[in-house]
N, C-alpha and C positions, 0 to 999 in steps of 0.2 A: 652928704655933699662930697664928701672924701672919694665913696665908692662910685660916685658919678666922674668923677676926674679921672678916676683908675680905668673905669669903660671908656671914656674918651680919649684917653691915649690906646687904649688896644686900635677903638676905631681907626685913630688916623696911622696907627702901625701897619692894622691890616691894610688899607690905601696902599701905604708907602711900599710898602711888598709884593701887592698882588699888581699895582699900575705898572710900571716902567713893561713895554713891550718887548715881549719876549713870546717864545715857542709857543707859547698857554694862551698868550694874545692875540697872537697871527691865527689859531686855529679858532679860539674863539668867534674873531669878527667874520672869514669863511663860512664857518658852518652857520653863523648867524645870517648872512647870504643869500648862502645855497640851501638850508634847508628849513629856516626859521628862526627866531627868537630864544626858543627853548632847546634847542638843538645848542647854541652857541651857551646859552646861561648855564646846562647844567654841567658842559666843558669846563667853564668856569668853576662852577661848585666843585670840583674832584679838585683841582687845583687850592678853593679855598680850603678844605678838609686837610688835603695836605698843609696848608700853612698854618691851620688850627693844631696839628699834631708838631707839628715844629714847633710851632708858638709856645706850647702846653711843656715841649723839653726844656726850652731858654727860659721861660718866666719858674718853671719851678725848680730851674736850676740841675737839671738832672746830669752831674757830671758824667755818670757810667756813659750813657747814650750819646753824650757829646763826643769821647773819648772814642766811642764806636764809629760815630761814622769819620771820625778824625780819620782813625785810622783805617776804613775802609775806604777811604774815598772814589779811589781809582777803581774798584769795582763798581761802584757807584756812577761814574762818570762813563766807563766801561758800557755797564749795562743802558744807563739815558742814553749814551751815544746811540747805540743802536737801535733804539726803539725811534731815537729820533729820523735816525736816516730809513727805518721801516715807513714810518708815518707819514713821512717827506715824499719817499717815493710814492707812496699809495695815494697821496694828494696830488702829487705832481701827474697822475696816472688817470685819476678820478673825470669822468665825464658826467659832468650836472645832468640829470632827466629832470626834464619839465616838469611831471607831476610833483616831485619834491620840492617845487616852490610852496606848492602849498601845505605843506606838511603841519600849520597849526591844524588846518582841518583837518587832517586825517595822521595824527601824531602815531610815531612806532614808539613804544616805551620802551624796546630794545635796544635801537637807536640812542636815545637816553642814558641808558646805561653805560652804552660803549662808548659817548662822547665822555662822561661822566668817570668814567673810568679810565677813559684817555689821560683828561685832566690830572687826574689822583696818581697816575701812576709816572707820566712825567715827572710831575713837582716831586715826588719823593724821592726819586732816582736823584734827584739833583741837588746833591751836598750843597752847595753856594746857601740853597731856600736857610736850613740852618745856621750858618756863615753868617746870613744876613740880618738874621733874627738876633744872635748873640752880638753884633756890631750894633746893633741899632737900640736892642733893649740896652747896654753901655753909653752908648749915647744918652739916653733918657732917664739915666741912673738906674734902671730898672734890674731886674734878677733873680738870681738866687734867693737874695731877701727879702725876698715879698713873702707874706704872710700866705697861707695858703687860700685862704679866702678873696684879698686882694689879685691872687695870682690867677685862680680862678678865673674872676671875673674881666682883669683882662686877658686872655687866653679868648674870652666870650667876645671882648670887644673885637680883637683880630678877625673872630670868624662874621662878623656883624660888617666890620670894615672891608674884608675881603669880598664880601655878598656880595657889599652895595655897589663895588666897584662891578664886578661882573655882570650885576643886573643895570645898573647907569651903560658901561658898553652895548652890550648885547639888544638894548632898550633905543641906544642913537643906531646904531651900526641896522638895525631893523626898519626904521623911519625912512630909510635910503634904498633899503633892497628893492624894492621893486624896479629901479633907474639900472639894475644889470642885466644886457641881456646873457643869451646862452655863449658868443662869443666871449665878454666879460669875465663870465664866471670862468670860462675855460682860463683864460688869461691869469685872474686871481688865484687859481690852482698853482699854476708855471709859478708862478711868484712868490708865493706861498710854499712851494714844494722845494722852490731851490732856497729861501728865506732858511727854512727848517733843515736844509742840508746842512747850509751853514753853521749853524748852531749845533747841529749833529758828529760835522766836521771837526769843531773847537772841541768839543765835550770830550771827542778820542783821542783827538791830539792830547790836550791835557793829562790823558790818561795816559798816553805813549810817553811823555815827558816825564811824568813823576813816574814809571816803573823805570825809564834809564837813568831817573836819578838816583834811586832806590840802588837799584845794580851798579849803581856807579862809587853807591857810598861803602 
């Protein structure tokens, strides 16, 4: 019973981190869009990965790693900046072709990969994912002292939690695509493209601010 309580807090951890929309969600529901269901879920998945490997630092308390990217952050924020404003552009650039509507039938696993990849390598770049894992397992008493078996297993829940969320999006956000047309989609892109500049925007400023604070101390 114990170890069922401990899964269902990872699950609703994983929730509470993977939902609130962001970069990982805008591209998500897009490519769920414009190129399918799986195209958007496995976006998702690189993102859950990422938060399973965060998860795995704050639940087993790994100070070293915390301490790491403590103090790397601005590199960190650094490099997400610009992958963001890469991404942003190239979506904001992107012209839908028809045939990729139908892309369950005729799925690229490459495609996959790169959206999947996409995923994983935003959320990692982005200290906050960490941040927010050590804020929230505090919240929930949770830690460094959890046994390693209980730590485990939630670490399991996070990524179970995380799924569900991207597969529950990706699952509604597909029930709709077919109501876009090819203007639409162009539109969603613009939108999408400047959303993600945004975000790419904060990320460098951030990092601009803490190296003149740095230099300033």
């Amino acid at each position: 019973m114990h170890e069922l309580m401990v899964l269902l807090q990872g699950v609703v951890l994983g929730i509470a981190i993977a939902a609130p929309v962001g970069p990982i969600g805008l591209l998500c529901i897009r490519r769920t869009i414009e190129h399918g269901p799986m195209m958007g879920f496995t976006t998702g998945m690189g993102a859950a990965v990422a938060d399973t490997i965060y998860g795995a630092v704050a639940a087993f308390g790994v100070s070293a790693a915390v301490g790491y990217l403590r103090d790397h952050q601005i590199v960190f924020q650094l490099v997400g900046g610009i992958f963001l404003m890469v991404v942003a552009i190239r979506t904001f650039r992107q012209s839908p072709a028809a045939e990729q509507r139908e892309a369950d039938a005729a799925p690229d696993s490459r495609t996959w990969v790169g959206g999947f990849m996409t995923g994983l390598s935003l959320t990692l770049t982005n200290p906050a994912t960490i941040m927010a894992f050590i804020a929230i397992f505090a919240g929930f008493g949770l830690g460094g002292d959890l046994g390693r078996f209980d730590a485990a297993t939630l670490v399991f829940g996070v990524f179970i939690g995380s799924s569900l969320w991207w597969l529950t999006l990706s699952s509604i956000v597909a029930s709709i695509r077919h109501r876009f047309s090819d203007r639409r989609l162009v539109m969603l892109n613009h939108y999408t493209g400047v959303a993600l500049a945004g975000f790419g925007i904060w990320a460098l400023g951030s990092a601009v601010t803490g190296m003149a604070s740095l230099a300033m101390s």
